[in-house]
C-alpha positions as CSV (number, residue, x, y, z in Angstrom):
1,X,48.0,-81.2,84.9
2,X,47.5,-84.0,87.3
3,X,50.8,-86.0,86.0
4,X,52.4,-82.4,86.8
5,X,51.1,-82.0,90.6
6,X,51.7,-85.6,91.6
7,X,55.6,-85.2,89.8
8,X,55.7,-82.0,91.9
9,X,54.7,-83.8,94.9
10,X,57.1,-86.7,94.7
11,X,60.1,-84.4,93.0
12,X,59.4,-80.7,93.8
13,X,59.3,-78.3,91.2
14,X,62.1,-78.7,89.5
15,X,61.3,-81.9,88.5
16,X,57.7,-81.1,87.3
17,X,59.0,-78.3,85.1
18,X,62.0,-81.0,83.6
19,X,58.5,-83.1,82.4
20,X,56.7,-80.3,81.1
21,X,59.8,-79.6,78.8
22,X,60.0,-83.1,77.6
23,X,56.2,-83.1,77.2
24,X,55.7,-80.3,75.0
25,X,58.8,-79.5,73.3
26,X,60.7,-81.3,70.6
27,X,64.4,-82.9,71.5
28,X,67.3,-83.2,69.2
29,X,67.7,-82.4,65.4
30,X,63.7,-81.4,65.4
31,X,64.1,-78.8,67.6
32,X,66.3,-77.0,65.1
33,X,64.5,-74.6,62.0
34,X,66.3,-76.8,59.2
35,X,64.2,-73.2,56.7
36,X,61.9,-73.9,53.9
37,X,62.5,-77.5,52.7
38,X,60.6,-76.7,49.4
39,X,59.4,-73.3,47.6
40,X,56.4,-73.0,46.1
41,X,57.0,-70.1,43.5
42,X,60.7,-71.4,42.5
43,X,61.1,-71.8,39.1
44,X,61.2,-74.8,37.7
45,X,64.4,-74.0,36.0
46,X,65.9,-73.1,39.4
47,X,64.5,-75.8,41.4
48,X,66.7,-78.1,38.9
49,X,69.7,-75.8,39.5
50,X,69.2,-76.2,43.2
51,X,69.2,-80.5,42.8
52,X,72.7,-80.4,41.6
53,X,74.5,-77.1,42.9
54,X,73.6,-78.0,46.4
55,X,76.0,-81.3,46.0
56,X,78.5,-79.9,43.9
57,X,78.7,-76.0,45.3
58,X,78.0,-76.3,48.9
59,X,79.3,-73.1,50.1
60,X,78.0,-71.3,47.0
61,X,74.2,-72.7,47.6
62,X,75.0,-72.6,51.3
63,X,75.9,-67.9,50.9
64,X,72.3,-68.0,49.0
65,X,69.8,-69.7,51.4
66,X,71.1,-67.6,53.5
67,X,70.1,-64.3,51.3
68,X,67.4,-62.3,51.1
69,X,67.4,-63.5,47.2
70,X,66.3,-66.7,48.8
71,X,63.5,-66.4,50.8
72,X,61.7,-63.9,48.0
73,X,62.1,-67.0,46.2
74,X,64.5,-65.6,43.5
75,X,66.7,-68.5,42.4
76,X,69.5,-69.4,39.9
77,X,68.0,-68.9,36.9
78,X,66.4,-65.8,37.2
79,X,70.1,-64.3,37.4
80,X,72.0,-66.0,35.3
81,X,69.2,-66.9,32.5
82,X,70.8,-65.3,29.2
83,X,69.2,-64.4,25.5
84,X,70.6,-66.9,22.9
85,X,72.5,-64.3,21.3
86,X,74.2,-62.8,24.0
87,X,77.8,-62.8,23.3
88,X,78.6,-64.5,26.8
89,X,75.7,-67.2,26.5
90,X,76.0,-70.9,26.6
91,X,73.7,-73.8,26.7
92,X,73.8,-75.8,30.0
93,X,71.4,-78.2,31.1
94,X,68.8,-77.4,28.0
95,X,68.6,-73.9,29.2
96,X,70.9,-70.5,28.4
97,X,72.7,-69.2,30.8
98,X,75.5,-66.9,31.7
99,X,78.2,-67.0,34.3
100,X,78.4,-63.3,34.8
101,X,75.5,-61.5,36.7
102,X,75.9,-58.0,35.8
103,X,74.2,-54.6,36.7
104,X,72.0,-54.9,33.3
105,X,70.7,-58.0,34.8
106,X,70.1,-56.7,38.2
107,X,68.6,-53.5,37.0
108,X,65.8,-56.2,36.4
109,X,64.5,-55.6,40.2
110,X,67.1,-52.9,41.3
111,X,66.3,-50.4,38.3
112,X,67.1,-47.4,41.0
113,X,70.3,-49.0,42.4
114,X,71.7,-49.7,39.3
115,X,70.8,-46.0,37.5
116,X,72.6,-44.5,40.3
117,X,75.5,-46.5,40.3
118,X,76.2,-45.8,36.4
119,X,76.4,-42.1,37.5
120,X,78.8,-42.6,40.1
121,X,82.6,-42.9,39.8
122,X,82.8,-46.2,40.5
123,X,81.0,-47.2,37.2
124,X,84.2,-45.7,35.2
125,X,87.1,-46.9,37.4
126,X,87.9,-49.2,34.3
127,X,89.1,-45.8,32.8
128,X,92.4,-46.8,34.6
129,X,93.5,-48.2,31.1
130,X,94.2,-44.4,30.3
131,X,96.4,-43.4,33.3
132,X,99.8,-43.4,34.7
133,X,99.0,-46.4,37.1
134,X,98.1,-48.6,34.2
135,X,101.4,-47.4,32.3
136,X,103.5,-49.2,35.1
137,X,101.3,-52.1,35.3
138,X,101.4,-52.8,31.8
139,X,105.2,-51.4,31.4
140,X,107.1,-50.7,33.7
141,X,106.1,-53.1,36.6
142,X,104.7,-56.0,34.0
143,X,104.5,-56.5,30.3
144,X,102.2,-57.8,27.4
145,X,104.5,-59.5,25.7
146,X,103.8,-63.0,24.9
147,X,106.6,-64.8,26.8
148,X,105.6,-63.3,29.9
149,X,102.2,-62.2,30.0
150,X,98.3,-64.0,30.0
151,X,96.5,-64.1,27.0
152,X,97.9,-60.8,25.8
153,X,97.6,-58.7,29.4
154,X,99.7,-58.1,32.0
155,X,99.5,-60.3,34.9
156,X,99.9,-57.4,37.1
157,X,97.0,-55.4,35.8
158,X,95.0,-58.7,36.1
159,X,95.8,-59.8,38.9
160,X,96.5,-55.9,40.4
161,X,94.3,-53.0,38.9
162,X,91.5,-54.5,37.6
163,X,90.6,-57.0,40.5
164,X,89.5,-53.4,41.9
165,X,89.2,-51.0,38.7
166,X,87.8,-53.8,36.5
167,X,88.7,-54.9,33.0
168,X,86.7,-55.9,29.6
169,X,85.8,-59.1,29.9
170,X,86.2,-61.0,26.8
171,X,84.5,-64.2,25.7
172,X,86.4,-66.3,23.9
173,X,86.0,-68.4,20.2
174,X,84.7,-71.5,21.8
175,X,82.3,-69.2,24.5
176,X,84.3,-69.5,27.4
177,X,85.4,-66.6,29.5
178,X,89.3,-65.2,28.9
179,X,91.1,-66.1,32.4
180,X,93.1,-62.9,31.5
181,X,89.8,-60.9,32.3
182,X,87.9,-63.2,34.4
183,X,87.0,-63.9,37.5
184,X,87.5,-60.4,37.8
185,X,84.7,-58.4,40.6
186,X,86.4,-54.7,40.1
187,X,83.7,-52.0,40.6
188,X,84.4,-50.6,37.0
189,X,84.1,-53.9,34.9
190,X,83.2,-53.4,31.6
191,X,80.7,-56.6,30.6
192,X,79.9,-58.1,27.0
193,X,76.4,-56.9,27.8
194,X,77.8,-53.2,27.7
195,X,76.5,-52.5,31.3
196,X,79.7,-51.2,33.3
197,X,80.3,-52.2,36.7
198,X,80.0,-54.9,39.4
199,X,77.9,-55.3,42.3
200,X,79.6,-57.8,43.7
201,X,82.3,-55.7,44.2
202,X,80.7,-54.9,47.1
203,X,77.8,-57.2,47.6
204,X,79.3,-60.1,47.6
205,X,78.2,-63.4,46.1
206,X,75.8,-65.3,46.3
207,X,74.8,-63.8,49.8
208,X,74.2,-60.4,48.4
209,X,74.6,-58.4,52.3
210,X,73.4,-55.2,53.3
211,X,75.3,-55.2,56.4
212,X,78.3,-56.8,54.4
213,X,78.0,-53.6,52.4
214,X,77.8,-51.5,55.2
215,X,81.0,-52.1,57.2
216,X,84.8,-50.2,56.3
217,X,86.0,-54.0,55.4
218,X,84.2,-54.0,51.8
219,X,86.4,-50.7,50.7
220,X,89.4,-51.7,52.5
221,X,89.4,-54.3,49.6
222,X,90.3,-51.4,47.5
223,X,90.5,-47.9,49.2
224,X,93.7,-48.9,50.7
225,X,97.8,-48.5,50.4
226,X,100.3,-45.8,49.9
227,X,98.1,-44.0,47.5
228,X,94.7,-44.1,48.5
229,X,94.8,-45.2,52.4
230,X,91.6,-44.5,53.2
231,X,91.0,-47.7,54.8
232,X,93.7,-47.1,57.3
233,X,92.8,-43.4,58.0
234,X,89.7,-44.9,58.8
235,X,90.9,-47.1,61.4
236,X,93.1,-44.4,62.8
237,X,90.2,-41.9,63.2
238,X,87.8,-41.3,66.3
239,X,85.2,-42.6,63.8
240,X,87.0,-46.0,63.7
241,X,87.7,-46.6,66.9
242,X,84.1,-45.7,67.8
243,X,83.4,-48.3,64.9
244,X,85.6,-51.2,66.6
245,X,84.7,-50.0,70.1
246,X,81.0,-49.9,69.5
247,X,80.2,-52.9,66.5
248,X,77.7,-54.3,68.7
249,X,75.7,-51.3,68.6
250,X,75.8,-50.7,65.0
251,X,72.7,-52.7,63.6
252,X,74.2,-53.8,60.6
253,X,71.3,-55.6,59.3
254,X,68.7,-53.1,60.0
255,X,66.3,-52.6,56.8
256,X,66.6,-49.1,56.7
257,X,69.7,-48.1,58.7
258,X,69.6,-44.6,59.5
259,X,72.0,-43.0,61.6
260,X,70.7,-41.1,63.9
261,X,67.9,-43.5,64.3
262,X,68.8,-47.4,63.7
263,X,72.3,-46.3,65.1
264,X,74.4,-43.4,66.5
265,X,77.3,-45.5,67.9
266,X,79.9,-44.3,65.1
267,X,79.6,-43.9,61.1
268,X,81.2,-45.9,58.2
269,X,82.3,-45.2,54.8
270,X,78.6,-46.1,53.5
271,X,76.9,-43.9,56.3
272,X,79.3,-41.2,54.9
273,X,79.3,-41.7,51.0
274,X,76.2,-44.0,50.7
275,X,73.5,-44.8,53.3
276,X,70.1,-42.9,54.4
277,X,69.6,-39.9,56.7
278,X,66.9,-38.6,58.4
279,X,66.7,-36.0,55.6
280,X,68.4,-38.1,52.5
281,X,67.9,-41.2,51.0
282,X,70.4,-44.0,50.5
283,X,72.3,-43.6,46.8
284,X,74.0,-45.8,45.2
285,X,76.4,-43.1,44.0
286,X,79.4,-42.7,46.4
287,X,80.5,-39.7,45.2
288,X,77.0,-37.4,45.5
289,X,78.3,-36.2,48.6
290,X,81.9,-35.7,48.0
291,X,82.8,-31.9,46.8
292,X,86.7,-32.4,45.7
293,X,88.4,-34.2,43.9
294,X,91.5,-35.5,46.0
295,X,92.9,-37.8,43.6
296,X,94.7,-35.5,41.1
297,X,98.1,-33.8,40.9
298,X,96.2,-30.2,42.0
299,X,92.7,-31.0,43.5
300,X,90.3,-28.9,41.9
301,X,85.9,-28.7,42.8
302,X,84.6,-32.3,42.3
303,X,82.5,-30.4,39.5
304,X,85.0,-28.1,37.8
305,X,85.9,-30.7,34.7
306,X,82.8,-31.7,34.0
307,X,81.6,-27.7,33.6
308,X,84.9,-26.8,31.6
309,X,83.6,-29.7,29.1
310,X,80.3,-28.0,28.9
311,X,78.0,-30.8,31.1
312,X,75.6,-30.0,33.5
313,X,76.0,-32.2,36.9
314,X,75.9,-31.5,40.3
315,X,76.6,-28.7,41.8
316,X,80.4,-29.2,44.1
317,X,78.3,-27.3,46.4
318,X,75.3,-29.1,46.7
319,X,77.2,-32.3,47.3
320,X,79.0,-30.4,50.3
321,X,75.2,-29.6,51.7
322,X,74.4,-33.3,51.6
323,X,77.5,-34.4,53.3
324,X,77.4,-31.9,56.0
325,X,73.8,-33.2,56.5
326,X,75.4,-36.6,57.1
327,X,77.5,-35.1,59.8
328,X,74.6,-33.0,61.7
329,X,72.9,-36.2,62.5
330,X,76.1,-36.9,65.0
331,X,77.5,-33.0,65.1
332,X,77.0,-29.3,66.0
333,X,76.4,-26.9,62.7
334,X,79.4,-24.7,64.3
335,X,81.7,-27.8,64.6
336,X,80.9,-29.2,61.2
337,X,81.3,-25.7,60.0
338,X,85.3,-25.3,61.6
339,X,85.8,-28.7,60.6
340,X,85.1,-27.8,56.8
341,X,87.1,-25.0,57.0
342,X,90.1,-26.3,58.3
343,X,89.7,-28.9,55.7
344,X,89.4,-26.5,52.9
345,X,92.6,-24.6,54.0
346,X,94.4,-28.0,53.6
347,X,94.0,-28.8,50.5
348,X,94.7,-25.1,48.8
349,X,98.1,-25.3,51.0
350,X,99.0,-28.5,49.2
351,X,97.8,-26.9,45.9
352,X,99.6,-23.6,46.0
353,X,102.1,-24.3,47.9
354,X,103.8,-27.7,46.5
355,X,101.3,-29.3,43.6
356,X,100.8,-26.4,41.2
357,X,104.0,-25.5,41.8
358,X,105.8,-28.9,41.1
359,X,103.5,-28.7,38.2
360,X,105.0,-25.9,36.8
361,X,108.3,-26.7,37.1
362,X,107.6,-30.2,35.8
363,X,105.7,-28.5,32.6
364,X,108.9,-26.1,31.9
365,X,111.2,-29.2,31.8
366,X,109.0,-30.7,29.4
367,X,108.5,-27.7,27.2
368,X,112.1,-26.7,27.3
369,X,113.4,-30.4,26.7
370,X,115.4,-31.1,29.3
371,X,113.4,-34.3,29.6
372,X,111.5,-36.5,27.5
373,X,107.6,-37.3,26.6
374,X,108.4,-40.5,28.0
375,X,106.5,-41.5,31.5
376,X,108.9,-42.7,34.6
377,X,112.5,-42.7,32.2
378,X,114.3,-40.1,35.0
379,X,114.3,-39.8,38.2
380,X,112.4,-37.0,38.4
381,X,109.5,-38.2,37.4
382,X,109.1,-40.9,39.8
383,X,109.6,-37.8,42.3
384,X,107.1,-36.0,41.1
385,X,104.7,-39.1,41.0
386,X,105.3,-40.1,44.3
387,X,104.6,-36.6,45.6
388,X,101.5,-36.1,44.3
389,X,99.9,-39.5,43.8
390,X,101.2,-41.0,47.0
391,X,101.7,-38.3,49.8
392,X,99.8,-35.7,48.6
393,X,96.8,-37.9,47.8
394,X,97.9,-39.2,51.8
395,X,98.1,-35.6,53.2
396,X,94.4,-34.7,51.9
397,X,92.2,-37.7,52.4
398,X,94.4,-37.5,56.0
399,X,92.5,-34.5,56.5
400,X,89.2,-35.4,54.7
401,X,88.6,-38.2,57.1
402,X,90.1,-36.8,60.0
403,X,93.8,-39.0,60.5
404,X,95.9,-36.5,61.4
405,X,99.0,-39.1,61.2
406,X,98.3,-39.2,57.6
407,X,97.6,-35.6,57.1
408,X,101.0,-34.9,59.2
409,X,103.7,-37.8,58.8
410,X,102.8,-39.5,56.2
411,X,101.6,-36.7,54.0
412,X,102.8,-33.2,54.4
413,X,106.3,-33.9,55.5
414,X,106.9,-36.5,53.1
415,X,105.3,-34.1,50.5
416,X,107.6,-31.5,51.6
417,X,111.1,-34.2,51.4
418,X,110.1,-34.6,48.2
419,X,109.4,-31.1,47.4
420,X,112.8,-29.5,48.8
421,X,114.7,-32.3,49.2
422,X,114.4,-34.4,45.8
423,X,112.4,-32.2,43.1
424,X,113.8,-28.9,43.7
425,X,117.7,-30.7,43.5
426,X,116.5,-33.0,40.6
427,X,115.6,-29.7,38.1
428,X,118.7,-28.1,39.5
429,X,120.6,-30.6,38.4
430,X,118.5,-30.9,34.6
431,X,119.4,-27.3,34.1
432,X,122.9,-27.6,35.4
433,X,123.4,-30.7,32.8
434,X,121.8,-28.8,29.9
435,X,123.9,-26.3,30.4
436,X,126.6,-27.6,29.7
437,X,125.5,-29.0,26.9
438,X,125.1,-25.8,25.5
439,X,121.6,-25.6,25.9
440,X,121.8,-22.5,28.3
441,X,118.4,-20.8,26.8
442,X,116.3,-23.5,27.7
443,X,118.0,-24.3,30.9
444,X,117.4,-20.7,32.0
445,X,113.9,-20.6,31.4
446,X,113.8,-23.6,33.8
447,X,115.9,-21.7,36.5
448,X,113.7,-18.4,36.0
449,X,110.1,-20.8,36.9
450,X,112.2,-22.2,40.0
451,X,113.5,-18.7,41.5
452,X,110.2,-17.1,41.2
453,X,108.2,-19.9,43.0
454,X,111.0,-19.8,45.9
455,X,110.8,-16.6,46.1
456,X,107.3,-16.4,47.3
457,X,106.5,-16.3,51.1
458,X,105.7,-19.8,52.2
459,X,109.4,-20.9,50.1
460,X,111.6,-18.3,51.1
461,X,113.0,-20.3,54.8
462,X,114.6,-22.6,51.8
463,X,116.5,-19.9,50.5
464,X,117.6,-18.9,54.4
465,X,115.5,-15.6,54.7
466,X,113.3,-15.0,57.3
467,X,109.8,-15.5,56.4
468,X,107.4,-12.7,56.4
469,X,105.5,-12.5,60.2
470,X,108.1,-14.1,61.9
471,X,108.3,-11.4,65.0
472,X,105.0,-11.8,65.1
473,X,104.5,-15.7,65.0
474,X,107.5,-15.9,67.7
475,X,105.8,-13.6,70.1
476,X,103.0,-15.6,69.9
477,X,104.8,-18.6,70.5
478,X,105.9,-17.3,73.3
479,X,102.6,-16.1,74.8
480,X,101.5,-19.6,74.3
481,X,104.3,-21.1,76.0
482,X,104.0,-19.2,78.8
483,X,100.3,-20.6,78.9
484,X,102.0,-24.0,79.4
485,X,104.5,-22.4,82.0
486,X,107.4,-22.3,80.2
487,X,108.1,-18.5,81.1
């Protein structure tokens, strides 16, 4: 104190407070927190994985001293230690290991996560292999013949699909992993172990992070493109631009993140599908809260298969409860309410009025043989696919997640070109060709299907009748035009 009053005296202040800093505190590199230089519960097995992945995996060892994995102490070992008998095991360094760390092994501290994952959808995206979309990855768009393809597989399923859906991963004869199924992070991977899934598919290696998981970026990685744009909807919503106005306020990294409490600045697709309310706890099962399904030709209850196969799950309306829980924590019960309602109408338009109908008409070509059993060989087809697996799945999650653009532009008028414009012409033309090939009995029953559906109300303006309310609709107009001035 009296080296401070005499500095004061000769320099001022200023001065005095300059020598106090270099009196008490550390300069330079010391002044930095360098973290724990040593661990007192790390395995010793770990410990010696640290010694040598720090030199030769920097950025690998760099994403787990940064984890939460880290400072509980919860090293290499512990994840990727493996049973000798364990069709993916091999000896390294006098110990067993595995490269893959899969949900089995993580169950081992996250018993809850993992149980809840294996329920959810995500767990059986590797059923892709039985689907349409796998058809032109393996066929059409790639092949798995041996000139051309990896180890047997398509390049574009492994380097396409399954780097989201997931694959089998195989071990091959000498132990080593196929490259035609790894590295491969899809949220439906099927392991050796038998345990389905990924969580690094959204938890990202070696970090592991919450606030990674909790931000539109992680399912953009996926849950994007002309089929399933969900990503982009996002973005185009008022809860994405509250998202990019508003990051700051989020509190990504909050322990418990609860909107409505840890944040109210805008929601993401985990506050939505995933995270904690005031009222619900955080689930590991995106689609608990989801009550259709918006991915088929004709979207249907999220719950309707599963009951016509005889299992008990969720009720569709249950899920709906939970979701709409989500959305008090930010909205009115009267808005959320509308909101559902004008959702709901959505999809039955673009059920009964395009999808089941473009069904039926597809099924009567089939049954009739006016085209084959054989997927994407006329051009129809690839109509038919493209209306309800790319704009139709566009014009519902549009409205699901509130992107108008994508429920209008880029769904229900590209739904309806295809509709009038392409399918309607296409069977026309099936019929037309059959008959003159004398197969008039068949090509009739085709017709008959195609009269009676444009016949109905909503189809009849194709045909050049007036549809029914139209009086009524245009003095309405007109009312509301006059609200505007125009009258």
């Amino acid at each position: 104190m009296m080296i401070l009053r005499q500095a004061a005296r000769l320099g001022g202040f200023m001065f005095a407070w300059a020598l106090l800093m270099v009196l008490v505190l550390p300069i330079g590199p010391a002044a930095a927190d360098p973290g724990p230089t040593s661990f007192k519960t790390l395995s010793k097995e770990s410990d010696d994985c640290v010694d040598c992945h720090t030199k030769k995996n920097p950025g690998l060892h760099g994403e787990w001293k940064r984890s939460a994995h880290f400072k509980a102490n919860v090293g290499c070992y512990e994840c990727h230690k493996a049973d000798p008998g364990a069709p993916d095991a091999f000896s390294h360094k006098d110990q067993m290991i595995t490269t893959l760390v899969t949900p089995k092994r993580c169950a081992n501290c996250h018993e809850r996560e993992v149980k809840e994952f294996d329920a959810s959808h995500h767990a059986t995206a590797g059923l892709i292999i039985n689907s349409l979309d796998n058809t032109l990855a393996e066929v059409v768009e790639g092949s798995t013949h041996a000139r051309v393809a990896l180890n047997g597989e398509s390049p574009v399923s492994v380097q396409g699909c399954w780097q989201c859906h997931g694959s089998m991963v195989k071990v091959l004869a000498d132990g080593k992993l196929d490259p035609a199924t790894w590295p491969n992070t899809g949220v439906g991977r099927l392991n050796p172990d038998g345990s389905k899934g990924s969580c690094g598919a959204c938890h990202q290696r070696h970090l592991f992070s919450k606030a990674e998981a909790r931000q539109p970026e992680v399912c953009g990685k996926c849950h994007l493109g002309p089929d399933h744009p969900q990503k982009e909807i996002y973005e185009e919503s008022k809860h994405g631009i509250a998202y990019r106005t508003n990051i700051e306020a989020m509190n990504l990294k909050s322990k418990t993140w609860i909107v409505g409490k840890d944040y109210t600045a805008a929601p993401t697709c985990a506050t939505c599908h995933m995270s904690a309310t005031k009222d619900l706890p955080v689930s590991h099962d995106v689609g608990s809260r989801i009550s259709w399904n918006l991915r088929f030709p004709i979207s249907d209850k999220i719950d309707a298969k599963a009951i016509k196969e005889g299992k008990t799950v969720k009720p569709w309306g249950d899920r709906r409860g939970e979701m709409q829980q989500v959305c008090a924590a930010c909205h009115q019960k009267n808005w959320v309410e509308n909101w559902y309602s004008q959702f709901d109408a959505v999809v039955n338009i673009y059920n009964e009025k395009f999808a089941k109908p473009g069904a039926a008409i597809m099924k009567s070509l089939a049954d009739n043989g006016l085209i084959t059993k054989v997927d994407f060989d006329t051009k129809i087809k690839w109509t038919w696919f493209y209306l309800w697996h790319h704009e139709g799945r566009r014009a519902r999650h549009g409205a699901a997640m509130q992107g108008p653009d994508y429920t209008q532009w880029h769904g229900f008028y590209e739904v309806a070109e295809k509709f009038y414009a392409d399918l309607i012409p296409q069977a026309r033309e099936l019929t037309e060709k059959a008959k003159a090939q004398g197969k008039t009995e068949q090509a009739e029953a085709v017709d008959k299907v195609i009269d009676e559906i444009l016949a109905r109300p909503e189809h009849i303006w194709f045909l050049g009748q007036p549809t029914p309310g139209k009086a009524e609709h245009d003095a309405e107009r007109k009312e509301k035009l006059k609200a505007f001035g125009q009258y």
